[in-house]
C-alpha positions in Angstrom: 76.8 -84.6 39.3 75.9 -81.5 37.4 75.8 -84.1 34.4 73.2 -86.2 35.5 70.8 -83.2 36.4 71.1 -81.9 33.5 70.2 -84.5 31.5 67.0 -85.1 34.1 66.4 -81.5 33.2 66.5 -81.7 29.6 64.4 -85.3 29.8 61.5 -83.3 31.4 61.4 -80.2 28.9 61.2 -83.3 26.0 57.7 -83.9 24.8 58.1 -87.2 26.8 59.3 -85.8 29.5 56.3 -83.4 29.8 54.0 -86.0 29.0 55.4 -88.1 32.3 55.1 -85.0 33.8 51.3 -84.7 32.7 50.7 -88.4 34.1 52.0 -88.0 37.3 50.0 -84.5 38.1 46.8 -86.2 37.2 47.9 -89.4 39.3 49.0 -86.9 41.9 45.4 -85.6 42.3 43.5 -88.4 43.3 43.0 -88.3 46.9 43.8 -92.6 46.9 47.0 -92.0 44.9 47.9 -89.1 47.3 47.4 -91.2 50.5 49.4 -93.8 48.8 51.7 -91.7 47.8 52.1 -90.2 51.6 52.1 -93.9 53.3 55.1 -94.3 50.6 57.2 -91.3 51.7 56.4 -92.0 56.1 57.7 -95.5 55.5 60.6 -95.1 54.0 61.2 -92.1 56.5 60.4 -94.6 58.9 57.4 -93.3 60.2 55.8 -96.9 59.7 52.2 -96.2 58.0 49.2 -98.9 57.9 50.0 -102.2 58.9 53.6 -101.4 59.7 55.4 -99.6 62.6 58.5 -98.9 64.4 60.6 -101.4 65.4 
């Protein structure tokens, strides 16, 4: 799907691409939003996280 890349690509040189980009490297350093972020990524790699598990 080199179309759809591309158009990702030229979305984040845009000045609202870069300024998405901006929000989600300052969300991205807050230790909370990181561990969120991280509980995310285990659960849908189904490594469970807080509360949940294997099953």
């Amino acid at each position: 799907m080199p179309g759809l890349f591309s158009k990702i690509s030229e979305f984040l040189k845009s000045p609202q691409g870069r300024k998405y980009t901006d929000q989600a490297k300052r969300y991205a350093q807050d230790p909370k939003n990181r561990q969120k972020a991280q509980d995310m990524v285990n659960k849908f790699r189904g490594k469970g996280g807080p509360g949940g598990g294997q099953h």
